[in-house]
C-alpha positions in Angstrom: -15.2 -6.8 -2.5 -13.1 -9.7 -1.7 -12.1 -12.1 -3.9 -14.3 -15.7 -3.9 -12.1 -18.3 -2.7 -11.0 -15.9 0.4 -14.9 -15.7 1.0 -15.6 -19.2 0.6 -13.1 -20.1 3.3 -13.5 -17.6 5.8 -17.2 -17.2 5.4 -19.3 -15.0 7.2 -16.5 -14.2 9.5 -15.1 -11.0 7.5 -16.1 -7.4 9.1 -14.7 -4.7 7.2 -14.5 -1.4 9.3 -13.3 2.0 7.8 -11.1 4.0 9.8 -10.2 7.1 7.2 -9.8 10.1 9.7 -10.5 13.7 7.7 -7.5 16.3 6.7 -8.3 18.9 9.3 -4.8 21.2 9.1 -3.9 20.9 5.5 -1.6 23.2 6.0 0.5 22.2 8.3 1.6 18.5 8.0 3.0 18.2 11.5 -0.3 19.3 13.2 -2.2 17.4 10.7 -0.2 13.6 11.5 -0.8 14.6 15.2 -5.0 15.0 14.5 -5.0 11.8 12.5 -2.6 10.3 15.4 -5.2 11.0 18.1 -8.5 10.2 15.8 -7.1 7.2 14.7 -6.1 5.6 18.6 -9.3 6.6 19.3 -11.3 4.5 16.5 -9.2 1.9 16.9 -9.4 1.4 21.0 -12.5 1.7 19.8 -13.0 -1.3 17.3 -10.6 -3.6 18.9 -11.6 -3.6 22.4 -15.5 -3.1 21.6 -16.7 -4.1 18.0 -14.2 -7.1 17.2 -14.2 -10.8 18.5 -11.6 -11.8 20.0 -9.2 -13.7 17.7 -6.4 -16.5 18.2 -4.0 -14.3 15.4 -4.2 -10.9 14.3 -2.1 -9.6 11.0 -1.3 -6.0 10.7 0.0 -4.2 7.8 3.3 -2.0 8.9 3.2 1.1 7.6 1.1 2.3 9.1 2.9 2.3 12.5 1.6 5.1 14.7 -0.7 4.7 16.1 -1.1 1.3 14.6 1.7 -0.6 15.8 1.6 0.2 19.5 -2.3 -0.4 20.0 -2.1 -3.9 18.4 1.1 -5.3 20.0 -0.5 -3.5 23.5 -3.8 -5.5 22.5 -2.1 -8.4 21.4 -0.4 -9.0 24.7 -3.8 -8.1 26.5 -6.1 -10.6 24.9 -3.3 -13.5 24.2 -3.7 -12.7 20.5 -0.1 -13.7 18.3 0.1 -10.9 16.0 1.9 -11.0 13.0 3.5 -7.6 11.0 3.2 -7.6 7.3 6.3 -4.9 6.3 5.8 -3.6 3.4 7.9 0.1 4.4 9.0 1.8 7.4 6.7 4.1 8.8 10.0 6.2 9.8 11.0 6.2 6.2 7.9 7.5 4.8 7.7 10.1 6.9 11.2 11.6 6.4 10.1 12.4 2.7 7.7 15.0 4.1 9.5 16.3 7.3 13.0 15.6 6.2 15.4 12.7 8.3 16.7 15.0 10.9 12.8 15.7 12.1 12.0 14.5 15.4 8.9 12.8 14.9 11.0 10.7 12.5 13.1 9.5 15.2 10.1 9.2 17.6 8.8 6.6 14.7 12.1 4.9 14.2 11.9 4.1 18.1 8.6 3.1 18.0 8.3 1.1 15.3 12.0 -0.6 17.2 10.4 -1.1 20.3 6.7 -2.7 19.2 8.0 -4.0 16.4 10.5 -6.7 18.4 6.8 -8.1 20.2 5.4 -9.7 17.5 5.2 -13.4 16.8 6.1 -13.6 13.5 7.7 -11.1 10.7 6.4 -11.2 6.8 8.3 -9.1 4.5 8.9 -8.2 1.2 12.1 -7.6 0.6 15.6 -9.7 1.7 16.4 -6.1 2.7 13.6 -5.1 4.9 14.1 -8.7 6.3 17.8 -7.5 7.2 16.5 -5.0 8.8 14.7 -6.3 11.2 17.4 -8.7 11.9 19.6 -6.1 12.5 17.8 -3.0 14.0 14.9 -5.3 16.5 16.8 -8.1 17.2 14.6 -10.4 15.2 15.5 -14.2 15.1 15.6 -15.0 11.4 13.6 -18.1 12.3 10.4 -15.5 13.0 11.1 -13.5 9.6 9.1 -15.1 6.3 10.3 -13.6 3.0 7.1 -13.0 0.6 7.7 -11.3 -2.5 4.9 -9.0 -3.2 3.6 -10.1 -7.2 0.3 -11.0 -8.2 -1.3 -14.2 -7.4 -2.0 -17.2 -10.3 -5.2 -15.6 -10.5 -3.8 -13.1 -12.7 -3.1 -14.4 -15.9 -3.5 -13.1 -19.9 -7.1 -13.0 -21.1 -8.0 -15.0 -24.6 -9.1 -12.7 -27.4 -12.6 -13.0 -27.1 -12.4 -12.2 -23.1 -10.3 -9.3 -24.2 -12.9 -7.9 -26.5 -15.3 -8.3 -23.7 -13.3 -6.6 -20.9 -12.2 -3.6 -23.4 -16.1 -3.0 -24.0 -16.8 -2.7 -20.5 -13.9 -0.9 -19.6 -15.0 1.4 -22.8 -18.8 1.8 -21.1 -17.2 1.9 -17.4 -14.3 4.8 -18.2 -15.1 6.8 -21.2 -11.8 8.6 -21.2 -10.5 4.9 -21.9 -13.0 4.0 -25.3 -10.4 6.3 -27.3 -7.3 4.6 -26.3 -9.2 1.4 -26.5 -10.2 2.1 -30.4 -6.7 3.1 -30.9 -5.5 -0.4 -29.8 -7.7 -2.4 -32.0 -7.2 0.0 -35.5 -3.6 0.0 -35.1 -2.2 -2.0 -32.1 -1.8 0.8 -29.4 0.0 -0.6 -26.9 -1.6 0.4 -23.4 0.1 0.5 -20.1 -1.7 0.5 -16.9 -0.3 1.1 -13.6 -1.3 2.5 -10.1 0.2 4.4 -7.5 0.2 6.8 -4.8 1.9 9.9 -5.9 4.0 9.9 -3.2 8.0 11.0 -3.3 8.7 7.0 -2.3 6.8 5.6 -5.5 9.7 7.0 -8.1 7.3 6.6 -11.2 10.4 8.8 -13.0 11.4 5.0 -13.7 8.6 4.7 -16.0 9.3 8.0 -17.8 12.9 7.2 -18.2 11.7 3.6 -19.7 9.6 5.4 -22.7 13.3 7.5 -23.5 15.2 4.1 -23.8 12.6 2.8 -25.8 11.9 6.1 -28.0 12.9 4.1 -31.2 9.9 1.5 -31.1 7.6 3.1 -33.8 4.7 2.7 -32.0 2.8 4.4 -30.1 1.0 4.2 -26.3 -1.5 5.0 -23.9 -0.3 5.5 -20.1 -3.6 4.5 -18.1 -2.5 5.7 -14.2 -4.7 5.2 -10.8 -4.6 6.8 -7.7 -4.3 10.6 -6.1 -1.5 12.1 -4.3 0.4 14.9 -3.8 2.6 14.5 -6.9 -0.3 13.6 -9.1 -0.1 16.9 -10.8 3.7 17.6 -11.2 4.2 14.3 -12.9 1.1 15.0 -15.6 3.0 18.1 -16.7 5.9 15.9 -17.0 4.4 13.2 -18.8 2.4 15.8 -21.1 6.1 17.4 -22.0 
């Protein structure tokens, strides 16, 4: 569900279309990407060129880049559409942690995402790095590269005690593995961290473990509240549980 002031401006004008294509060749990750590959270029030729009005801009999230990347920019240039790439990671980069740098379908991404990636109109990223980057490696005129830290908006902001109360209950009803961490909290001021994440080899969530050792000499103690599945999900349980 989107939140209410991006409803109230846009109106009736949002379509949300789900494009998840299934894990066929869980065994073999290079086969698998290539399945996903084709089913995805098919479902989005698909949407774009059938299901979807035709737009003045069009904003796409980078990664993913393949097949992402080369049917938008291809699209863009089709239906006079200025597309604009949100980078939040290279696509090339992601894909080395599973098939290792010197793979060749890691430097088939790199010169993708290169080549499309110079075509777009304008460049949002997240990092002064990644904005480097781009200058750098596509040949991108600062000028078309926007810097936008990625933190929470003002709508996130610390609840009043009697809000608190209210969320914790619901939480409590919601998530029962939560109502014991929850009663811990208000008997004796258990602190509770909540984060999310992927799993993934790129989300180092060892930063969070080395954070408890530095601050082992805080009598207190904590609940680690963690989102998401992935394919470290179970390595990192064993380490927290240690």
């Amino acid at each position: 569900e989107l939140p209410q002031d991006v409803t109230d401006s846009i109106g009736a004008g949002i379509t949300v279309q789900r494009m998840q294509p299934p894990g066929i060749f869980n065994k073999d990750p290079t086969l698998d990407k290539v399945f996903k590959g084709f089913h995805l270029t098919l479902l989005m030729i698909w949407h774009l060129y059938v299901m979807m009005p035709l737009s003045s801009h069009m904003l796409v999230q980078i990664p993913p880049s393949v097949p992402t990347l080369p049917i938008c920019i291809i699209y863009a240039y089709m239906s006079n559409t200025k597309i604009i790439l949100d980078w939040h990671n290279l696509g090339a980069s992601l894909l080395a942690l599973t098939l290792g740098k010197r793979h060749n379908m890691v430097w088939v991404m790199t010169m993708i995402e290169r080549f499309f990636g110079m075509w777009a109109h304008k460049h949002l990223v997240v990092s002064k790095r990644m904005g480097d980057y781009l200058q750098a490696r596509l040949n991108i005129s600062p000028k078309n590269i926007q810097l936008v830290y990625d933190r929470p908006s003002g709508r996130f902001r610390p609840l009043g005690e009697t809000k608190r109360k209210e969320c914790e209950e619901l939480l409590a009803q919601k998530y029962p593995e939560l109502d014991q961490a929850i009663k811990k909290r208000s008997e004796n001021g258990t602190a509770i961290l909540v984060s999310s994440t992927s799993w993934t080899p790129d989300e180092d969530f060892d930063i969070v473990l080395q954070a408890f050792q530095a601050y082992d000499w805080i009598p207190k103690e904590w609940s680690i509240v963690v989102t998401g599945k992935g394919p470290l999900k179970d390595f990192y349980i064993e380490k927290f549980e240690e």
